[in-house]
N, C-alpha and C positions, 0 to 999 in steps of 0.2 A: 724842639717841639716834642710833647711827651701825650699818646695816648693808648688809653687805659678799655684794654677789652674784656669784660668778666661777664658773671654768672653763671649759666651754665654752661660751661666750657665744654665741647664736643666739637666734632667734624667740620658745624657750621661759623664757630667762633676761630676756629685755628685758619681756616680760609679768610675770613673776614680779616683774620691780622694779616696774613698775607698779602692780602690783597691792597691794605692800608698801608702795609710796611715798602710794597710793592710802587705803588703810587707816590708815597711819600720819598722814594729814595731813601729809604732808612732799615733799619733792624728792629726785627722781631726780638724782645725780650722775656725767653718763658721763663717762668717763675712756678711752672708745675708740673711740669716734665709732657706736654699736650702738643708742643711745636718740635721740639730738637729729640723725639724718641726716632724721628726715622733720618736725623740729621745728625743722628752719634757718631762720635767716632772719638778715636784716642785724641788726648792732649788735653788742653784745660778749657776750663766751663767758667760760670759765673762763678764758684767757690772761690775759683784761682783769681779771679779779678778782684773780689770782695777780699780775698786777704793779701793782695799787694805781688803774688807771684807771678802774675800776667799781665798784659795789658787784654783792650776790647779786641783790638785787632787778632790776637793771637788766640783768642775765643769762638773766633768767630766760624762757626757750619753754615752750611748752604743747605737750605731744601725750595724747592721750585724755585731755582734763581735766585733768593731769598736770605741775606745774612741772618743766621741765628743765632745768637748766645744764649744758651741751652743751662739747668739748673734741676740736679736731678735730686734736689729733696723740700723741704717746705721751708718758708721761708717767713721772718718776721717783719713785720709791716715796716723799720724802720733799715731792717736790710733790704728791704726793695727798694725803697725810696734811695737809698745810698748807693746801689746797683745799678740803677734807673739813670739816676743823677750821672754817672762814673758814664753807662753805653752813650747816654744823651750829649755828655761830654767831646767824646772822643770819637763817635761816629755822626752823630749828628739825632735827626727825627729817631724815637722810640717806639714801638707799638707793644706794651707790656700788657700779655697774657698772664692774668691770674688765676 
């Protein structure tokens, strides 16, 4: 299952993925840098999944309990979709923050 939180992405959208992501048993997947800026930390991100050097799992941060694979630059509508596809894959339910 794959859903899709946008607009105007701020404090009340990154909660609301969480709390979707949260319910769903699934992974928050940011795509703007809005969920995984307090969930940084060293090792690979979405880049690393997109180009074949990682898997989701080895991607994956936590913020409030909350798997996130984290993507700290902007992203083309057909690498989301391929990124999306790859987390939704491997982990299961998606909640992609754009």
């Amino acid at each position: 299952m794959r859903v899709r939180v946008g607009g105007r992405v701020g404090t009340r959208a990154v909660n609301r993925a969480l709390a979707i992501a949260s319910a769903l048993d699934g992974v928050v997947l940011d795509t703007g840098g809005w969920v995984a800026a307090d969930a940084a930390g060293r090792g690979p991100d979405g880049r690393d999944v997109l180009a074949g050097r990682a898997t989701v799992v080895e991607a994956l941060r936590n913020r409030c309990g909350v798997p996130v694979v984290g993507w700290g630059g902007a992203l083309t509508p057909t690498e989301r979709a391929i990124l999306a596809r790859r987390v939704e894959h491997e982990a299961g339910a998606v909640v992609v923050v754009a």
